[in-house]
C-alpha positions in Angstrom: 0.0 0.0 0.0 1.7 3.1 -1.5 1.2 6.2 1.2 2.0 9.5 -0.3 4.4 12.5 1.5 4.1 15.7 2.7 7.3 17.6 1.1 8.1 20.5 3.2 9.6 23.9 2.4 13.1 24.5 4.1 12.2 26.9 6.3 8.9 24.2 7.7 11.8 21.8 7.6 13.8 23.9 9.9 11.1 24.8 12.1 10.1 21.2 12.6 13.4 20.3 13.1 13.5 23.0 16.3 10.4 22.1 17.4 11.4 18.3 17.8 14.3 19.2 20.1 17.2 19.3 16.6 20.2 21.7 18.0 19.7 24.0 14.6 23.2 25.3 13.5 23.4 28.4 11.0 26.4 27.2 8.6 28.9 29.4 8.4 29.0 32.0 5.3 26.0 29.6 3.6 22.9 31.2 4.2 21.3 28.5 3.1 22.6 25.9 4.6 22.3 24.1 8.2 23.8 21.7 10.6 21.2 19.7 12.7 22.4 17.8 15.8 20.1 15.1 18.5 21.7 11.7 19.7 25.2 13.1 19.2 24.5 12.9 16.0 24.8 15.2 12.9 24.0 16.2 9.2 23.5 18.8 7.2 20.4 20.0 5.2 20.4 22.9 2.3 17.5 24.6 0.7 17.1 23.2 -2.8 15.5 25.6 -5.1 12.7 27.7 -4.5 10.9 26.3 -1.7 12.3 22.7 -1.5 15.3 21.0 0.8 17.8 18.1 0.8 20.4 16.6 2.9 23.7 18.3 1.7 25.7 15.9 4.5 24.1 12.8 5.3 24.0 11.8 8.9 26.9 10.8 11.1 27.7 10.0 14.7 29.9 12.6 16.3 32.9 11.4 17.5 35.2 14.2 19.1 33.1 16.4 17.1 33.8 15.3 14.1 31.0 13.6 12.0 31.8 10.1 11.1 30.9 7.7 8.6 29.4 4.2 9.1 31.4 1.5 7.2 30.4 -2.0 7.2 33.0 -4.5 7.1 30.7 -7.9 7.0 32.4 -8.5 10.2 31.5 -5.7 12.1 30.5 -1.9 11.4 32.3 0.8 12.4 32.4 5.1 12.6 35.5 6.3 10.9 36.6 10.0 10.6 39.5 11.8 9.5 41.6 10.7 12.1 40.2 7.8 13.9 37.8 5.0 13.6 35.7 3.3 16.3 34.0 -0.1 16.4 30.3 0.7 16.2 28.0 0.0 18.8 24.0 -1.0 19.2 23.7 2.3 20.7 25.4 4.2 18.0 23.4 2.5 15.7 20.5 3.1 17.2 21.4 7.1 17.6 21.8 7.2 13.8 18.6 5.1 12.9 16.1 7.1 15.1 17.9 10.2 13.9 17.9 9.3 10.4 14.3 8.7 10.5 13.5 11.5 12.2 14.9 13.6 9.6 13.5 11.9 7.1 9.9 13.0 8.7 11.3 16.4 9.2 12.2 16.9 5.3 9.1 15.3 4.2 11.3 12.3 2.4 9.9 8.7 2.2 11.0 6.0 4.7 11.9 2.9 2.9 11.1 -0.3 4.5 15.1 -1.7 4.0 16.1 1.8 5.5 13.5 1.7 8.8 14.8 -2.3 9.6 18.1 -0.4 10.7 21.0 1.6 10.3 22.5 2.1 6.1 26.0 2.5 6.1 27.4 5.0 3.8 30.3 2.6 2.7 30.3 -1.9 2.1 33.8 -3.3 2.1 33.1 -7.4 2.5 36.2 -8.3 2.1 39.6 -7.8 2.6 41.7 -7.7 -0.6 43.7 -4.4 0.3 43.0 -1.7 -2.2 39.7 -2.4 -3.3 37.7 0.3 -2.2 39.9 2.7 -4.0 39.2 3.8 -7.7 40.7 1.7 -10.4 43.7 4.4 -11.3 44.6 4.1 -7.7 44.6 0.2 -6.4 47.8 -1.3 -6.3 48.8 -3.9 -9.2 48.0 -7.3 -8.8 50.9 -9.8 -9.4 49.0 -10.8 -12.4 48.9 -7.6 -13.8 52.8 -7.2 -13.2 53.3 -10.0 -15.6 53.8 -9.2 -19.4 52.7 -12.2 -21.4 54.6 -13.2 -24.3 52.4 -13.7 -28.0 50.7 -17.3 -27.9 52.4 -19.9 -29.9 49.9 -21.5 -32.5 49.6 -24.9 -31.9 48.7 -26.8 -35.2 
């Protein structure tokens, strides 16, 4: 059963956002442009257009006050920022899915069903072949790809 959304201007957005108890942060030298904190968590909304709004930094825990990004390993899931990264726990999960969802409600955006089950990460890395998560000009060569084949004899 397909339910239909209220979009919200960015300024309702806002408002909603500080009437819900969202720590509402003027960004600096963007008018248009906000940082919204609860849970010790954080992101960052914009005004899109004339009257419409979308996350500009999606949501991450803070960790020394930095925003950090959820990676899942497979193995385990954890918050990494610019200069550290922290195994992530239920309650840090939790944080980011209630505040995710709350935001979502706040901007007028749909809540998917695989979204509302948990927390997304931003980032999947399943396995550990060193290098992979790196573009293709970047990754280190594989001894394979060291190798320069000779021509193929013909075999008649």
């Amino acid at each position: 059963m397909a339910t239909t959304v209220e979009q919200r201007t960015y300024e309702d957005a806002v408002q909603w956002l500080r009437d819900h108890g969202f720590d509402v942060i003027e960004a600096p030298g963007r008018p248009r442009r906000v940082f919204v904190k609860k849970y010790s968590v954080s992101a960052a909304i914009e005004k899109d257009g004339e009257d419409g709004v979308k996350i500009f930094a999606y949501p991450g825990y803070l960790i020394n006050g930095e925003m950090s990004k959820l990676i899942n390993r497979g193995y385990q899931q954890v918050l990494k920022t610019s200069k550290t990264e922290v195994a992530a726990t239920a309650d840090h999960l939790k944080a980011l899915q209630q505040f995710s969802e709350e935001l979502k409600e706040a901007l007028g955006l749909p809540s998917l069903y695989n979204e509302s089950l948990g927390t997304v990460s931003e980032a999947y890395q399943y396995d550990r072949v060193v290098g992979r998560d790196k573009p293709v000009t970047e990754r280190p060569k594989r001894p394979w790809e060291r190798i320069k084949l000779g021509k193929k004899k013909d075999r008649a």
